[in-house]
C-alpha positions in Angstrom: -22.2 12.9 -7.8 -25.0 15.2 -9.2 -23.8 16.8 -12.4 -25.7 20.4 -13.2 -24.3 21.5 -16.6 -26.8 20.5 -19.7 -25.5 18.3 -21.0 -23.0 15.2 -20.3 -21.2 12.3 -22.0 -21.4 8.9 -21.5 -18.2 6.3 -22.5 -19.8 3.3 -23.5 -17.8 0.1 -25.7 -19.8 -0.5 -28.7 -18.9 -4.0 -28.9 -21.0 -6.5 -26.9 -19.5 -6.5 -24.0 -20.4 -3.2 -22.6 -19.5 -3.3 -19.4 -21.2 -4.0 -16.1 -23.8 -2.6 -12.8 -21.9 -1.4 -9.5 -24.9 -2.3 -7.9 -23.3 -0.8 -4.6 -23.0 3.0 -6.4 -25.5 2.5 -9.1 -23.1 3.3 -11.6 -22.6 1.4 -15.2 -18.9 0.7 -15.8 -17.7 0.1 -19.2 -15.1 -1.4 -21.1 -12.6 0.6 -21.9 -11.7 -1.1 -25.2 -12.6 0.5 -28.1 -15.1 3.1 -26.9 -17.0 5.9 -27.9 -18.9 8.8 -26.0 -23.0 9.0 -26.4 -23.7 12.6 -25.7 -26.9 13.0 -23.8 -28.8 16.6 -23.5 -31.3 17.0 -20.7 -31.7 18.7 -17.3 -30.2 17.4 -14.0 -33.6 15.4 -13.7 -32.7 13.4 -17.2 -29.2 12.6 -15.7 -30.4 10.8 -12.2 -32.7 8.8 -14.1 -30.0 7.0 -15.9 -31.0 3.9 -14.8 -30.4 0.9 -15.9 -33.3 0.5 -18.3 -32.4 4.2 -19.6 -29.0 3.0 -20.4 -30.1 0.2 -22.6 -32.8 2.6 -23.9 -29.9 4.5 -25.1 -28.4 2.0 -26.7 -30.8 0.4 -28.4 -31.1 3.8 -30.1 -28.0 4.4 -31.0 -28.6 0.9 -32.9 -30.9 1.9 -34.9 -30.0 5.6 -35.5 -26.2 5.7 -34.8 -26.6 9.4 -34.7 -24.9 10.9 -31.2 -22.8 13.6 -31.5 -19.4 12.5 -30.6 -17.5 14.4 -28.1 -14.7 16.2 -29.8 -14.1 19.1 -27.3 -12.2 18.2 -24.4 -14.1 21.5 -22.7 -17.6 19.6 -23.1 -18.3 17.8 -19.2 -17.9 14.2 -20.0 -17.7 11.4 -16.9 -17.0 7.9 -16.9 -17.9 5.5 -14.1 -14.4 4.6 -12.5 -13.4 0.8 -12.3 -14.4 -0.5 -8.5 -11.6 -0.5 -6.4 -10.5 -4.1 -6.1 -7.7 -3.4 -3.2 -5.1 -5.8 -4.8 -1.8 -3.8 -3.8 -3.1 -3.3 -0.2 -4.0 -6.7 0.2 -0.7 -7.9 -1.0 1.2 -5.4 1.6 -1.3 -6.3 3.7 -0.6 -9.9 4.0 3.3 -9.7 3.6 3.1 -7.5 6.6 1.7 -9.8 8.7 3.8 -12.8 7.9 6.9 -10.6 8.8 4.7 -9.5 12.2 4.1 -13.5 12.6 7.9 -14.1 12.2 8.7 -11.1 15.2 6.0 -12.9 17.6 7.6 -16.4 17.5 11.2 -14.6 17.9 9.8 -12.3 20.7 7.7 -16.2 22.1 10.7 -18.0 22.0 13.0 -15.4 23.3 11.4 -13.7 25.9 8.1 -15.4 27.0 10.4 -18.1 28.5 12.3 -15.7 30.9 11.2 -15.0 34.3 11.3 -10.7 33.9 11.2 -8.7 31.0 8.8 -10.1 29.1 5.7 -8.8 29.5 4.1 -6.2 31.6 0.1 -5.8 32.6 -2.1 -3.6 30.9 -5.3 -1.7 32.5 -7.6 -4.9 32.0 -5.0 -6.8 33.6 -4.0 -8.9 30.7 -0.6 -9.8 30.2 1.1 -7.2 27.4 3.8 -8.5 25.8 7.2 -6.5 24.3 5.3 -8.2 20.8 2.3 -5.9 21.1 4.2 -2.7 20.8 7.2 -4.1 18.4 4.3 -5.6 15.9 2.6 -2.0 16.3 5.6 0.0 15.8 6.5 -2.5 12.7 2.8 -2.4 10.9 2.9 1.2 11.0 5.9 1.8 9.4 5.4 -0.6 6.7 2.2 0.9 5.7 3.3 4.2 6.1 6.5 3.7 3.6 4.6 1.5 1.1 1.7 4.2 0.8 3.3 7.2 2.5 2.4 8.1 6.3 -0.2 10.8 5.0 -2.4 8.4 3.4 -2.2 5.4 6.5 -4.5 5.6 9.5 -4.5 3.0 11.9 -6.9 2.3 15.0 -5.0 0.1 17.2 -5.1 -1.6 20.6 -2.0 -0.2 22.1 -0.7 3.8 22.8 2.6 4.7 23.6 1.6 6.2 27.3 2.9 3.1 29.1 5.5 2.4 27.0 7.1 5.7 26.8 7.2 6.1 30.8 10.7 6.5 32.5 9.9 3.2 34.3 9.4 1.6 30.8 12.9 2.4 29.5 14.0 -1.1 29.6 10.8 -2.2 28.1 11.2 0.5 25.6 15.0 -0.7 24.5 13.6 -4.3 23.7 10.9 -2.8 21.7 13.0 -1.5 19.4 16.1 -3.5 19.0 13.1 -5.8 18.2 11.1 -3.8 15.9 15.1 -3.1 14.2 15.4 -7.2 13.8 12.1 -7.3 12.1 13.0 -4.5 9.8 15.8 -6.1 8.8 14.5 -9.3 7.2 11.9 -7.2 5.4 13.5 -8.0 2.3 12.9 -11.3 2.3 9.2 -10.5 2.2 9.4 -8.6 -0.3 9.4 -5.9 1.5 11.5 -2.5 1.5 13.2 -1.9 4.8 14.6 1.1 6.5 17.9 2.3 5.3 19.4 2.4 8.8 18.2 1.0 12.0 15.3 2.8 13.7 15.8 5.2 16.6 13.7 5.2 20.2 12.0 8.4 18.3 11.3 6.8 15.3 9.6 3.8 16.9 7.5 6.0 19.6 6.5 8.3 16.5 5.5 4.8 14.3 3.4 3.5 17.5 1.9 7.1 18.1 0.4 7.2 14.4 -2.1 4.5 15.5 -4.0 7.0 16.7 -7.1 6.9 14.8 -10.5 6.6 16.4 -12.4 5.5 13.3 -15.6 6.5 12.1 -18.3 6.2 9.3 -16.2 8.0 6.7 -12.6 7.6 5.6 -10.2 5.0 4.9 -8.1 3.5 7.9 -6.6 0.1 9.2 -7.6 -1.2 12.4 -5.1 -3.7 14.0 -4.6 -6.1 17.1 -1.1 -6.6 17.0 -1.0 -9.8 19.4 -5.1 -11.0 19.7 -5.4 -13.7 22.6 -2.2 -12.3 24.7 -2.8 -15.4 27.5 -2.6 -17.3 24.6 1.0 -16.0 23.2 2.5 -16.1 26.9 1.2 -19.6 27.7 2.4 -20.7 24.1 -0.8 -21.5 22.8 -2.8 -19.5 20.1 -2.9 -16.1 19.1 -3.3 -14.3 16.3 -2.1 -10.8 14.6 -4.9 -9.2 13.0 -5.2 -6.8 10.3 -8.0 -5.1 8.5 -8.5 -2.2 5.9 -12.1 -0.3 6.4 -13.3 2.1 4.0 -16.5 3.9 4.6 -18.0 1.9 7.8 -17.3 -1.8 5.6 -14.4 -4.0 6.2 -12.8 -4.0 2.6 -10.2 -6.7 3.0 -8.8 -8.6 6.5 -5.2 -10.6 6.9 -5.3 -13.0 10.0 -1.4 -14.2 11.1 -1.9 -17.7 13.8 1.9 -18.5 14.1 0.5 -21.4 16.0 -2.4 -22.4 14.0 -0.9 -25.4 12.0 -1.8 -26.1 7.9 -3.0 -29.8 8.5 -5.9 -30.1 10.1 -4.9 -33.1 11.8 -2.5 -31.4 13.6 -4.7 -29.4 15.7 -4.8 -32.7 18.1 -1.4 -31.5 19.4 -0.7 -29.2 21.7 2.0 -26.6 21.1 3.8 -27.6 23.5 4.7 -31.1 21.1 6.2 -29.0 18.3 9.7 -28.6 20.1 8.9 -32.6 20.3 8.8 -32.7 16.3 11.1 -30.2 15.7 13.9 -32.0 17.1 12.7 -35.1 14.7 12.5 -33.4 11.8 15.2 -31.3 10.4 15.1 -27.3 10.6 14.3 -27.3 7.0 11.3 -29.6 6.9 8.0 -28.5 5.9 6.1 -31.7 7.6 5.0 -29.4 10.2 3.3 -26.4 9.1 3.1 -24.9 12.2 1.6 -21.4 11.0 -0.3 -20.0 8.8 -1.9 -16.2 7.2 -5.5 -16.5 6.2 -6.8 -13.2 3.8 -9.4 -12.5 2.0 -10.7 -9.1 -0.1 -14.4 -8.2 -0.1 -16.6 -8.9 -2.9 -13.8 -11.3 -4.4 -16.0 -14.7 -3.3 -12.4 -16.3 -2.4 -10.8 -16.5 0.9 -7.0 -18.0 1.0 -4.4 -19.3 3.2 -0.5 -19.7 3.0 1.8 -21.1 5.3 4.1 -19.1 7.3 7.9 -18.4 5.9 10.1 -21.0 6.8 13.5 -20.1 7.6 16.4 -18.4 4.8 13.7 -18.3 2.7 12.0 -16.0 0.9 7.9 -15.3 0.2 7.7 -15.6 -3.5 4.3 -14.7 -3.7 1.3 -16.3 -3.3 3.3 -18.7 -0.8 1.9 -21.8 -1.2 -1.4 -20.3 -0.7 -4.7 -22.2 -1.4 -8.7 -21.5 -1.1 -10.4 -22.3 2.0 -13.8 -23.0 2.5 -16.2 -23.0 5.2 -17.6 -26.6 6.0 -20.7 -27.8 4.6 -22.2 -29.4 7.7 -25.3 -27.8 8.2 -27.0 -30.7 11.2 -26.4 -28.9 14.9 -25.7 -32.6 15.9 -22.4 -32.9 13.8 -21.3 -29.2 13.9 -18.4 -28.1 15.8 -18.8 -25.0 17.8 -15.7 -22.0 19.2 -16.2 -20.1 22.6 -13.6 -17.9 24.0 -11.1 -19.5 26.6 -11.5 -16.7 29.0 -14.8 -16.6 31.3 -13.9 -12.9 32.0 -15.9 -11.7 29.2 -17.7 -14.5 28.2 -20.4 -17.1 29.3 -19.7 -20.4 29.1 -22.9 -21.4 30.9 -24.6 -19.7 28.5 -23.3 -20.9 25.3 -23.0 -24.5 26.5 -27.4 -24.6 27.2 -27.4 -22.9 23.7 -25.5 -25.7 22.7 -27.3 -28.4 23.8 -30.8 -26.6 22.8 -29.9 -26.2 19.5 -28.4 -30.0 19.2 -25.2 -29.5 19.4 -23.6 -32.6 20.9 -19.2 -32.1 20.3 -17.3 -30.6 22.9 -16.6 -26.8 22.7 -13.4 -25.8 20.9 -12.3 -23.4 23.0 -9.6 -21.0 21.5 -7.7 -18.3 22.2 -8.3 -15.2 20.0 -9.7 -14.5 16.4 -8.1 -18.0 15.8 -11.5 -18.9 16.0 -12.7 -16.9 12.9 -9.8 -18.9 11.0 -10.9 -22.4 12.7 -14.6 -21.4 11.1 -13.2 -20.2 7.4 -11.3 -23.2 7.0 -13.7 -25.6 8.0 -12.7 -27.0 11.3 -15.1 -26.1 12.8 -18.9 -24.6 12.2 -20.1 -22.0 14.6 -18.7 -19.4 16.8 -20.2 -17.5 19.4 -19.8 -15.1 21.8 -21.7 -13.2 24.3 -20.4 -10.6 26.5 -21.0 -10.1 30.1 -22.2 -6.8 30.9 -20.3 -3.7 30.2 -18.0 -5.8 27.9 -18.2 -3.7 24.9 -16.5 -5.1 21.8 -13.8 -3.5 19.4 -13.6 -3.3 16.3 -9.9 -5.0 16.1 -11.0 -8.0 17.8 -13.1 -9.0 14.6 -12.7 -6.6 11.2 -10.5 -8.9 9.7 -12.3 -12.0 11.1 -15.6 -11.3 9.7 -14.5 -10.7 5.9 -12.9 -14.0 6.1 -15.7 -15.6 7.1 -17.8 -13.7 4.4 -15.8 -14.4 1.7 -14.9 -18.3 2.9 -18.4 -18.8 2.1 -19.9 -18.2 5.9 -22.9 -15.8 7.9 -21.5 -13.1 10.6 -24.0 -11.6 12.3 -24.9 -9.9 15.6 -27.4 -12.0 17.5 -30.5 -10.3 15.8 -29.1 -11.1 12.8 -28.0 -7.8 11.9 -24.1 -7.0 10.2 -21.6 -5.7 12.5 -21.3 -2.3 12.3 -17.8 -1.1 11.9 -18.5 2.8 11.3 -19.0 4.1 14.7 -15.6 4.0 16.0 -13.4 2.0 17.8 -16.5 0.1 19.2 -19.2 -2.0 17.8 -21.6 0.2 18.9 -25.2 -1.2 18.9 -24.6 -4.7 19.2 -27.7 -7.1 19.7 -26.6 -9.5 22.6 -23.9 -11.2 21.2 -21.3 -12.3 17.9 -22.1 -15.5 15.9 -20.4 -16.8 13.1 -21.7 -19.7 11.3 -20.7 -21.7 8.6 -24.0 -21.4 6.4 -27.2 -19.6 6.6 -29.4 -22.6 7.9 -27.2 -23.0 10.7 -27.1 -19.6 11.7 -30.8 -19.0 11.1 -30.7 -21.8 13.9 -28.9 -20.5 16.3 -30.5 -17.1 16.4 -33.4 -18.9 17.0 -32.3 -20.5 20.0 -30.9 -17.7 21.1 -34.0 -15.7 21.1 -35.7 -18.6 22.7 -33.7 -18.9 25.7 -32.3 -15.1 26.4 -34.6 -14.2 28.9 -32.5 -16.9 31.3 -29.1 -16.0 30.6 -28.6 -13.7 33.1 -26.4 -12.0 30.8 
């Protein structure tokens, strides 16, 4: 921010550790230990050259002089360069949140999905909507607005309450929130503070309707998918709840809940369907089978972590269990494991599988439902993802946000297929996309398949 008075102040620790570069704002930021103020006199010109090497110009001076007026007058302008915002609380609110949205989607799996009516209706796309899209909606929005008050929480979200509020609906409506009231109620155990009395029909619609943010280059808001890979949740196969906070166009921290993404990599040679199998060998307390897990990560932290979904009468003393994860270090095409959508609706297999075998890959696809993929990639099962739309599929920004700072932070690339970032800033879109999403594990892989993909565009019909 330009500063147009004289003169200024500058807090700087006179001990050796000074303090450090925000390279992203320019700004120095000091230690706060001990400090002092070096008072600096010049025009506005002097104070936007305060560079890096004017900084230790000063100092050096003030070594050998110590002579600066010290700055005893609280009317004098003084600034100094605030800490970087390292999102800790939302993250942890964040990630709590999603384990209690995990723990409403296998209740709403196991008690509805099995019926024959009631449990889930069909959207615009023609995708199977479940009573868990709008009960994790309703749920994620009142959390966030009672942990940082409903005036500071935006959210862009995949569902509105249009359908859901129609007379037609009213049955669907009642499940939604007797549901969203039984997810409430075991807040507590996840550490977090729960309503004081059950939730009303109003209270829910109004909770769903605050998702009604469309984004944008400015600003602070969460984008959520509250069930990612719906075919996948009704056929009882993977899905995941995503959840992402973006400040300023850039994904700032992402939580991804796969209730049926299991700990032990090993594990993913079982279908879901054999956990009812082990469940009934193991006892209900047993942690042999992880069968879920939360995978998080905060940008600029380098570190990306996963935990293990809540077990039963128990409570999340945080971190849960968690533990790094890493992206693989397999960088030959020929041993590298690669993710495509299940659905052919908006992606092409054909496609992907002669990019595939041009580049030297030689595994069979994994193909998975939802962003379970961008968690199959941070962990290491596998090494690359991709995904290119037919035409007129336009991305949203739910379906990867939280995704692609897991990947970043794991240790991965996530790129558009020019290589470019995904740009989240332009609302709920990914406006400006170059052909397709790829997510690799490391930079030699990726640098791979873009070239492959340029190679071989002009006959993908696509």
């Amino acid at each position: 921010m330009p500063l147009h008075s004289s003169s200024m102040a500058i807090k700087v620790s006179p001990n050796l550790g000074l303090g450090k570069w925000n390279d992203k704002h320019n700004n120095f930021i000091p230690n706060h230990v001990g400090s002092f103020f070096i008072f600096l006199r010049g025009n506005k010109t002097h104070h936007k050259a305060m560079s890096r090497g004017h900084i230790g110009c000063c100092l050096s001076s003030f070594n050998q002089t110590q002579s600066f007026p010290v700055m005893e007058d609280q009317k004098k302008l003084s600034f100094s360069s605030p800490e970087p915002v390292n999102y800790s609380q939302e993250l942890d609110v964040a990630v709590r949140t999603v384990q209690l949205a995990c723990s409403l989607c296998q209740r709403v799996q196991n008690s509805l999905i099995s019926k024959t009516s009631g449990g889930f209706q069909s959207k615009d796309d023609n995708s199977p909507v479940t009573v868990a899209d709008w009960s994790v909606q309703a749920t994620v929005s009142w959390i966030l607005s009672e942990s940082f008050g409903s005036s500071n929480v935006s959210l862009v979200a995949e569902e509105d309450i249009q359908n859901l509020s129609k007379a037609k609906a009213g049955g669907l409506l009642e499940t939604v929130v007797k549901t969203v009231n039984e997810c409430l109620a075991e807040a507590p155990r996840y550490g977090l503070k729960g309503p004081k009395m059950a939730l009303g029909t109003t209270e829910v619609l109004e909770a769903i309707s605050r998702c009604n943010s469309i984004g944008g280059p400015t600003g602070r808001f969460w984008a959520l998918d509250p069930v990612d890979g719906t075919l996948g949740f009704v056929r009882g196969d993977q899905y995941a709840i995503a959840l992402a906070l973006i400040e300023d166009g850039e994904v700032v921290l992402g939580v991804l809940g796969c209730p049926n993404y299991p700990m032990r990599k090993e594990w993913l040679n079982y279908h879901h369907r054999y956990h009812r199998i082990i469940s009934k060998l193991t006892p209900s307390t047993s942690e042999s089978w992880d069968k879920g897990c939360v995978i998080y990560a905060r940008r600029g932290s380098g570190e990306a972590w996963m935990q293990p979904l809540l077990h039963v009468n128990k409570n999340l003393v945080w971190p849960n269990s968690a533990r790094p994860v890493r992206v693989s270090s397999i960088d030959n095409p020929s041993l590298a494991t690669f993710c495509e959508p299940v659905e052919k609706a908006n992606s092409s297999h054909s496609f992907t599988a002669g990019l595939a075998h041009s580049v030297g890959l030689r595994k069979q696809p994994l193909r998975v439902y939802s962003m379970v993929k961008y968690a199959a990639i941070a962990r290491g099962d596998a090494e690359i993802f991709m995904k290119f739309a037919r035409a007129g599929y336009k991305e949203k920004i739910w379906d990867h946000a939280a995704g692609v700072v897991i990947i970043q932070e794991a240790g991965g690339v996530v790129t558009d297929a020019g290589g470019r970032p995904l740009d989240f800033s332009k609302g709920i879109y990914l406006e400006g996309l170059d052909r397709g999403v790829i997510a690799s594990a490391g930079a030699n892989l990726h640098d791979k398949i873009i070239r492959a993909v340029d190679a071989s565009w002009d006959s993908s019909a696509l």
